[in-house]
C-alpha positions in Angstrom: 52.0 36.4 -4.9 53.4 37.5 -8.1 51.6 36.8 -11.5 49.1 33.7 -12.3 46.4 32.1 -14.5 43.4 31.6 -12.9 41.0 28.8 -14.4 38.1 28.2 -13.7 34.5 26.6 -14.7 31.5 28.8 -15.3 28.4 27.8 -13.7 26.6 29.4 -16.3 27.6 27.6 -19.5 29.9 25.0 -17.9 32.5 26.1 -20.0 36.1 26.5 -18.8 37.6 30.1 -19.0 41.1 31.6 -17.5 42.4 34.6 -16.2 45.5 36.0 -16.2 46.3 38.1 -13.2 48.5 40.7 -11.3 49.8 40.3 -7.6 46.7 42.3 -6.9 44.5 39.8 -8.8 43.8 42.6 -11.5 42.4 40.8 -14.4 45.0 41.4 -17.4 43.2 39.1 -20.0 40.9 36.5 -20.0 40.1 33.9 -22.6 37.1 32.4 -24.4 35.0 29.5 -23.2 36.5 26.0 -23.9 34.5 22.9 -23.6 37.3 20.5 -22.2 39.8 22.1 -18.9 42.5 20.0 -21.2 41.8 22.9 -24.2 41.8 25.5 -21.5 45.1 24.2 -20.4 46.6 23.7 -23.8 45.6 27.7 -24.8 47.5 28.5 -21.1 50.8 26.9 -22.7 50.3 28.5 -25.8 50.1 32.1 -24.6 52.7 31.8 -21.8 54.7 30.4 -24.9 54.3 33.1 -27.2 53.7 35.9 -25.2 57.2 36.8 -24.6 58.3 36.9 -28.5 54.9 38.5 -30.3 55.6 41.8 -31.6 53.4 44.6 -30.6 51.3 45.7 -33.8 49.1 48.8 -33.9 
């Protein structure tokens, strides 16, 4: 399997959170908590989006 979000619920703070993953499921970045899986989702489009056109700043 090549790259992929991973989101999931927390059982902690029953907020939703994702992943983004490797082929090896190496966590690359994760996000913060989100109250509704339809704001989780929404920040999913927004970094597969963006991703590929934001400059690298240092």
């Amino acid at each position: 399997m090549g790259y992929y979000f991973w989101l999931y619920r927390s059982p902690k703070d029953n907020k939703y959170y994702w992943n983004f993953r490797s082929g090896n499921n190496e966590i690359i970045c994760w996000s913060e908590g989100y109250n509704a899986v339809e704001s989780a989702l929404h920040s999913i489009q927004l970094v597969k989006g963006y991703a590929s056109t934001a400059p690298i700043r240092q």
